[in-house]
FIMAR-491255 format. One line per 3 residues: number of its first residue (from 1); their letters; for each residue x, y, z of C-alpha. Coordinates in steps of 0.25 Angstrom, whole numbers, plus 2048, in hexadecimal, padded with zeros to 3 digits. Layout:
FIMAR-491255
NUM = A = X/Y/Z; ...
***
This chain:
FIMAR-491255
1 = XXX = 03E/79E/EE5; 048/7A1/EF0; 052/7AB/EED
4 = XXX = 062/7A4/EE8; 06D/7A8/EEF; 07C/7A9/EED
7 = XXX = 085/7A2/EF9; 07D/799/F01; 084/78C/F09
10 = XXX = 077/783/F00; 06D/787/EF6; 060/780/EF5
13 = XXX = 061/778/EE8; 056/77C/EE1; 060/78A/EE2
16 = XXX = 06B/782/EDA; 05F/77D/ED0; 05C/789/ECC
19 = XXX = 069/790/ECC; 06D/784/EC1; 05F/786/EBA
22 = XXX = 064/794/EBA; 071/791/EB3; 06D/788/EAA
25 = XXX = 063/794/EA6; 071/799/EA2; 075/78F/E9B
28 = XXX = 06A/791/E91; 06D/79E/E8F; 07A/79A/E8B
31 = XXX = 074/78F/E84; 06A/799/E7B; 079/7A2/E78
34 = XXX = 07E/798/E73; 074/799/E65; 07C/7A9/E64
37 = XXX = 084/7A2/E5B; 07A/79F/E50; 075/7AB/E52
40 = XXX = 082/7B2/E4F; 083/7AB/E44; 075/7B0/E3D
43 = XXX = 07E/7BE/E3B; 08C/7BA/E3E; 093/7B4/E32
46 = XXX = 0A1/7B2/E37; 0A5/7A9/E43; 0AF/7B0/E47
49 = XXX = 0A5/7BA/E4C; 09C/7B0/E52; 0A7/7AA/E59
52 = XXX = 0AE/7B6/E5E; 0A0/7BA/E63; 09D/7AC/E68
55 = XXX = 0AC/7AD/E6F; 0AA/7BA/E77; 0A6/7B4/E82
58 = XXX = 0B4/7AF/E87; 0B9/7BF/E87; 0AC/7C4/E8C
61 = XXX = 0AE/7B8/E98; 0BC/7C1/E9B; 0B7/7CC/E99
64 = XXX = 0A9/7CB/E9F; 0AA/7BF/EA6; 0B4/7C2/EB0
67 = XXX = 0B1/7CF/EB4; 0A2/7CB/EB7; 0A6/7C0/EC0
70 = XXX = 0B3/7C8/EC7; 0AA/7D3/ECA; 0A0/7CB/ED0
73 = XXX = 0AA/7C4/EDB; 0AD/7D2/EDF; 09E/7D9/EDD
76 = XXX = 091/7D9/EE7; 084/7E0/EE3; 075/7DF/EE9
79 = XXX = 072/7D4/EDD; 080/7CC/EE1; 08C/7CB/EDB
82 = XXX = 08A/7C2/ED0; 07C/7C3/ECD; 07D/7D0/EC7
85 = XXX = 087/7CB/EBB; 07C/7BF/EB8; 070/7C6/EB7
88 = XXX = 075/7D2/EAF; 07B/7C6/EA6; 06D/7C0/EA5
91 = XXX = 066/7CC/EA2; 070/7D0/E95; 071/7C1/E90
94 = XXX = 062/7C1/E8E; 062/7CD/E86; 06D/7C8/E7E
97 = XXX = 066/7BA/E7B; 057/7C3/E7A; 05C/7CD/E70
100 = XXX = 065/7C2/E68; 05D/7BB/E60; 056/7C8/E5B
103 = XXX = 063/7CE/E56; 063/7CF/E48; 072/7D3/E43
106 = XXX = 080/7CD/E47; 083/7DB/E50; 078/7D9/E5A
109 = XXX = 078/7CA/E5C; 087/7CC/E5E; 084/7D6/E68
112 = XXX = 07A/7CE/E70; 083/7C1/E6D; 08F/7CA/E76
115 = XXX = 087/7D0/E7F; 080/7C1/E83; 090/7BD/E85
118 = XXX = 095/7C8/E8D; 089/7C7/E97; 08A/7B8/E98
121 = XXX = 096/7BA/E9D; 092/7C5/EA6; 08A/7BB/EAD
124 = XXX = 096/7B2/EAF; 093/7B4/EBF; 087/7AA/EBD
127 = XXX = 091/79F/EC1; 093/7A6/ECE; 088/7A9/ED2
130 = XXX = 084/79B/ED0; 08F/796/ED8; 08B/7A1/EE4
133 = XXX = 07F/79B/EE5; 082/78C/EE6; 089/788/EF2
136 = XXX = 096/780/EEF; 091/773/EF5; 084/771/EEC
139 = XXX = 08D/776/EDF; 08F/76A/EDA; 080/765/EDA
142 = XXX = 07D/773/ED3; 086/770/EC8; 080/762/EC8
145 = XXX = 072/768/EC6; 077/771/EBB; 07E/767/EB2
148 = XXX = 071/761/EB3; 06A/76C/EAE; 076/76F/EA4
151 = XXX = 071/763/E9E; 063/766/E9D; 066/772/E98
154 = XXX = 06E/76E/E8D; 063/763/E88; 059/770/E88
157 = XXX = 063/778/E80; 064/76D/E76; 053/76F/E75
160 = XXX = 052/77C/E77; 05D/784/E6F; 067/77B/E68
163 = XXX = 063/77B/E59; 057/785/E5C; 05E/790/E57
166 = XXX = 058/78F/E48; 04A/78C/E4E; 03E/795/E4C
169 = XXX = 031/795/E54; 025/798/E4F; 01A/79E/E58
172 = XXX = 00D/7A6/E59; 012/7AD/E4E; 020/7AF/E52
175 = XXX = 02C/7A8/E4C; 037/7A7/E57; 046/7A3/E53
178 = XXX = 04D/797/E5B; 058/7A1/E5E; 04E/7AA/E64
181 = XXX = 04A/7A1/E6B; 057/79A/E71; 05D/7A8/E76
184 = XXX = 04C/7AB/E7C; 04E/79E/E83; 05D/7A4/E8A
187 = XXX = 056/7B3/E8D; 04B/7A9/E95; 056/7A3/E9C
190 = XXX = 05F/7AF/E9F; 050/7B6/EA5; 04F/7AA/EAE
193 = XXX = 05E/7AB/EB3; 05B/7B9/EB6; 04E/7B7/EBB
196 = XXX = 053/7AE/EC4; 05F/7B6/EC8; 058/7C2/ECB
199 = XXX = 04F/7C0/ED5; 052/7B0/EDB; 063/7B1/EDB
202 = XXX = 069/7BA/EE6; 07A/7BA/EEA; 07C/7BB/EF8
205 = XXX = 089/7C5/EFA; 094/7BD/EFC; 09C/7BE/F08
208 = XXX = 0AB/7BA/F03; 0B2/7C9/F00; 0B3/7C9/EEF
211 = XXX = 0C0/7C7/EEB; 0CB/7D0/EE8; 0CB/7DB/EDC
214 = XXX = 0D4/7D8/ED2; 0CE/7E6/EC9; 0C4/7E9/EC1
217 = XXX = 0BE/7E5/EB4; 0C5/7DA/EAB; 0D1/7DB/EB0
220 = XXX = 0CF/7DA/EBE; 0C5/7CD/EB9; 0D0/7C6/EB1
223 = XXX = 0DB/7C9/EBC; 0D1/7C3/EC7; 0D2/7B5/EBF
226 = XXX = 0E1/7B4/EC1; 0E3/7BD/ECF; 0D9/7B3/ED7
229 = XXX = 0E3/7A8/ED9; 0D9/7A0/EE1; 0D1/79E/ED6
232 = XXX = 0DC/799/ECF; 0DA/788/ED1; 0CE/78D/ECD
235 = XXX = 0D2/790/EC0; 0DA/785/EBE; 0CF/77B/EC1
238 = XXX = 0C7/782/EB8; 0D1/780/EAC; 0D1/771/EAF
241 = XXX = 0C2/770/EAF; 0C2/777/EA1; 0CB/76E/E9C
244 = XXX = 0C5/761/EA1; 0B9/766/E9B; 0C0/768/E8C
247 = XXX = 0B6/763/E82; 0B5/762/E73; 0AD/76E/E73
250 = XXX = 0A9/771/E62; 0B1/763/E5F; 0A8/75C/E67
253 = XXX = 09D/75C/E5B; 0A5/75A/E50; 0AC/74D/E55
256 = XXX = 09C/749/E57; 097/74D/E49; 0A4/74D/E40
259 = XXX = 0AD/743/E46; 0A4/738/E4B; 097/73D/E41
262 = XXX = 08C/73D/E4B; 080/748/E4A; 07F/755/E50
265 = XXX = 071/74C/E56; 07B/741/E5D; 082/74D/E64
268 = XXX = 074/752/E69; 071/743/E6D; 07F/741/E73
271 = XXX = 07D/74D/E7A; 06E/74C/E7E; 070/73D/E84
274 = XXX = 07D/742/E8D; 075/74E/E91; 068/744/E97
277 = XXX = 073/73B/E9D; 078/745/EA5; 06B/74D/EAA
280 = XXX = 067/73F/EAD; 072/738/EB3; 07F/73F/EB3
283 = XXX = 07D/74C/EB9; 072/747/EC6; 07D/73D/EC8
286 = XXX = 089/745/EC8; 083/751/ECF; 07E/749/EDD
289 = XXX = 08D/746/EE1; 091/755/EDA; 090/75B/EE9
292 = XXX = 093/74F/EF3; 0A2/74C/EE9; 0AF/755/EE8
295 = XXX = 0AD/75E/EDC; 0BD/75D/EDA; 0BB/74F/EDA
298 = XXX = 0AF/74E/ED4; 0B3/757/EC7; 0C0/74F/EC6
301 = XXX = 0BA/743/EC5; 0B0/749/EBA; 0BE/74F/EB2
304 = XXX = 0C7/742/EB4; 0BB/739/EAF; 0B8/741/EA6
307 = XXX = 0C6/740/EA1; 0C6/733/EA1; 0B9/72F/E99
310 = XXX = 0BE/73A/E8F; 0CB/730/E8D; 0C3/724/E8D
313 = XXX = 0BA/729/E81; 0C4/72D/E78; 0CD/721/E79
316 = XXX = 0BE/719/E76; 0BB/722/E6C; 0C8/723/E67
319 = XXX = 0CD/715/E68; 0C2/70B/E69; 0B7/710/E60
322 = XXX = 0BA/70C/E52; 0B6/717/E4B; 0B8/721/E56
325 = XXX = 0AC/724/E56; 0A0/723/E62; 094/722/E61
328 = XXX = 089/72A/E68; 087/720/E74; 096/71F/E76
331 = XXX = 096/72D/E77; 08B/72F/E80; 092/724/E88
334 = XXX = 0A0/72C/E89; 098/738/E8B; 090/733/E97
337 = XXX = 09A/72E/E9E; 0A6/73C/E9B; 097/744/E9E
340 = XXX = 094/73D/EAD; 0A3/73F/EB2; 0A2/74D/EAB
343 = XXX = 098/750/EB4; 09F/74E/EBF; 0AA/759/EBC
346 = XXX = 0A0/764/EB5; 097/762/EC2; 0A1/765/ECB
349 = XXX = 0AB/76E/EC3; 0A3/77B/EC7; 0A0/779/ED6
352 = XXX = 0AF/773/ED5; 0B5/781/ED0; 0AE/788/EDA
355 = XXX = 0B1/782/EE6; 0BF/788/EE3; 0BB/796/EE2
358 = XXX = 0B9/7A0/EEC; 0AA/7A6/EEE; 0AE/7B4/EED
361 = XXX = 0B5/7B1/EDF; 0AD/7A9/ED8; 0AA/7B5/ECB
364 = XXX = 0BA/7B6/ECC; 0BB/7AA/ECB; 0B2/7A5/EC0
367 = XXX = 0B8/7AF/EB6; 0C7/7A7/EB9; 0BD/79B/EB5
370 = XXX = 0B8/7A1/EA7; 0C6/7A6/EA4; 0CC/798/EA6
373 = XXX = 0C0/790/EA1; 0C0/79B/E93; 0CF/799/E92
376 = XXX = 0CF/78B/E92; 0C3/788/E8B; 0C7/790/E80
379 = XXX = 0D7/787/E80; 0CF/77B/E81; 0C4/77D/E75
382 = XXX = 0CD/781/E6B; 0D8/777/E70; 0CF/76B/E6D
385 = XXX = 0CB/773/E5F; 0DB/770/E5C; 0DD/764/E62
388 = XXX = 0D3/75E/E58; 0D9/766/E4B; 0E7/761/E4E
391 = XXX = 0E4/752/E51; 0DC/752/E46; 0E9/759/E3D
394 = XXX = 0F2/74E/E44; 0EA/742/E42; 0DE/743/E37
397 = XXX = 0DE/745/E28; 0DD/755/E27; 0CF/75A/E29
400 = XXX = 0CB/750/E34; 0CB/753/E41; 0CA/747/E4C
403 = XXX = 0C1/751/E56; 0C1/745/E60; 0CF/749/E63
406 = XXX = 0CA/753/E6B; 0C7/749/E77; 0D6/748/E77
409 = XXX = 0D8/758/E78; 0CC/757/E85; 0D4/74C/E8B
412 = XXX = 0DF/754/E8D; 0D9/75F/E92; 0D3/756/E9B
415 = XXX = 0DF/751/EA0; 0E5/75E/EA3; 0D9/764/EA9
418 = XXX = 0D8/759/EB2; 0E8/75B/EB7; 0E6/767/EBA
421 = XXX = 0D9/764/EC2; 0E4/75A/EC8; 0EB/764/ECE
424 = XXX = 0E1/76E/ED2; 0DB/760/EDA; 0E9/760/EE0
427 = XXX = 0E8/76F/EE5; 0DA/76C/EEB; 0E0/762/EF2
430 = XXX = 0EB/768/EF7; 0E2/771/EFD; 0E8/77D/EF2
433 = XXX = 0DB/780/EED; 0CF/781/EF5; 0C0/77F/EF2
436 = XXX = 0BD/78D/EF8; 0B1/78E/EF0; 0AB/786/EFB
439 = XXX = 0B4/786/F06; 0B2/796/F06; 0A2/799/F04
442 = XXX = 09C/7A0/F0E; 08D/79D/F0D; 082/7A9/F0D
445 = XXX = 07C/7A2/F1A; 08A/7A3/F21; 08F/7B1/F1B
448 = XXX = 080/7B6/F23; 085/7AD/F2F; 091/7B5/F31
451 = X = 08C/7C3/F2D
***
């Protein structure tokens, strides 16, 4: 296989295949961390403690994060700037999910629980590195490909590790536990990712001069997100797209089981049927005009349609149904349709953010994009829990919540997420902000031209 590189004008696609079969490797490393919780929980008692683990990760993407991808705008080294940051990731998150099921007491499995957390976010570069390899003009296609195998992804998740936790397997003698074997199944994908990093995924030095030095360590990270005041439409396109993408996160299965009284097995088959409908359908359709359409456009047709069929529903199921109640067709229905112009807006949305940011700041730039993704994430989860608990206290009998309410709590969000997109659309078109991202690439081939 030939060598993948950083900065070319175009990339074979069997390049971009396998750089998405790379990060849905990822994805199942995350996937397998997902099962820490239970595992906490064996010698954990108290919540508060597995949540205020769990929770680390916002600190340590400020903390850790930030400095990780500021440095590498500002670095180079024989192994490239942001391929060193990956690969020492990959290496300590496999022995964090190796030695993790064999811990026997709360004080190691909290250790290898904080350290997998810290060195994920270590390797928060691999975003950029991705991006440094797919030219700007095949990065809708590639994220295309990538929702597809998202989706596959999540369908072999449901088979492999959801509910296998409690499993045991007996073999030759040997008994081996389900939680074994879901965190063996992510230390296979993390040798893989580094496998493949090592010796097939080289950077090319970049020719753009790094951008300025705003100090070192966390403050000089943290004053980078705010002192670069290019990136900041950037920012502000970001917070839009969090808050179009507002969901009823935890509420979202018990409005399915407590309110309407369907099975944890319907959600699966609710679930299960959108996921085939959009490998099959959805996703081939939406990502052969992903490249040849305006991403701006495309995405605001994905966020304002979106909107739209969100309205739609809830005045249905508010208003029309009798029992306000749908059943598992008409929410598949719904679904299918919010899901096909959803895809228009998640496909583009990456390749969308950036083609509005400067090559030589991308690692800057993608800690703004935690920090205001973090922040708002964190407004909009726990605005929704209240939403819902003071609905309920206004207009149920005490000890009822109405959790459909929430819709009413996305729609808003929705709708001033998309006025802000409104304006920065404005700005675009005034010519206020430009889509230097690709405007300003200078290809490997044209950097050697000139040298």
């Amino acid at each position: 296989m030939h060598i993948i590189e950083t900065q070319h004008r175009r990339i074979p696609w069997r390049w971009i295949i396998l750089v998405n079969l790379l990060g849905q490797s990822r994805i199942f490393v995350l996937f397998a961390s997902g099962s820490m919780i239970f595992t906490m929980r064996k010698y954990i008692e108290s919540p508060i403690i597995i949540n205020s683990v769990s929770s680390l990760d916002v600190l340590f993407n400020i903390l850790i994060a930030a400095p990780c991808l500021y440095y590498s705008d500002r670095i180079w080294t024989r192994f490239g700037r942001r391929l060193p940051f990956v690969l020492v990731a990959f290496i300590f998150l496999g022995i964090a999910l190796l030695l993790l099921p064999l811990a026997g007491s709360a004080v190691p499995v909290g250790v290898f629980v904080v350290l997998f957390i810290i060195f994920w976010d270590v390797g928060s570069t691999f975003d950029i590195l991705v991006m440094e390899i797919i030219p700007p003009e095949q990065r809708g296609r590639a994220s295309a490909i990538g929702a597809w195998m998202f989706q596959v992804v999540i369908l072999l998740s449901a088979v492999v590790i959801s509910g296998r936790f409690d499993d045991v397997v007996h073999r030759a003698g040997f008994a081996l536990r389900g939680e074994e074997l879901i965190y063996w199944w992510g230390v296979a994908c993390v040798v893989f990712c580094i496998v493949f990093l090592a010796f097939f995924v080289r950077e090319n030095k970049p020719v753009e001069a790094p951008p300025e030095d705003h100090g070192r360590g966390i403050s000089g990270a943290m004053r980078s997100l705010f002192a670069e005041k290019s990136l900041w439409p950037v920012y502000l396109l970001v917070f839009s797209t969090v808050l179009m993408s507002t969901g009823l996160g935890a509420i979202d299965p018990l409005l399915m089981t407590e309110q309407w009284g369907y099975s944890k097995q319907d959600m699966g088959t609710n679930m299960f049927v959108g996921g085939m409908i959009n490998l099959i359908l959805v996703i081939p359709l939406v990502g052969l005009i992903s490249d040849r359409m305006d991403r701006l456009k495309m995405f605001s047709i994905g966020v304002v349609g979106g909107l739209f069929l969100q309205i739609v529903y809830y005045g249905y199921v508010q208003f029309v149904l009798p029992d306000q109640r749908p059943s598992i067709a008409q929410m598949i229905l719904f679904g299918q349709m919010m899901s096909m112009v959803g895809q228009l807006s998640s496909i583009a949305m990456q390749p969308l953010i950036f083609d509005y940011i400067p090559r030589n700041k991308m690692g800057t730039a993608q800690a703004g994009l935690n920090f205001v993704r973090s922040i708002t994430r964190l407004i909009t989860l726990n605005g929704i829990g209240i939403w819902v608990a003071y609905y309920s206290k206004w207009f149920l009998p005490p000890g009822k919540y109405d959790y459909f309410s929430g819709y009413l709590f996305m729609i808003l969000m929705n709708i001033i997420g998309c006025l802000f997109l409104l304006y920065f659309a404005l700005q675009v078109k005034r010519g206020k902000v430009q889509p230097v991202g690709r405007t300003e690439f200078v290809p490997v081939e044209e950097a050697k031209g000139s040298a």
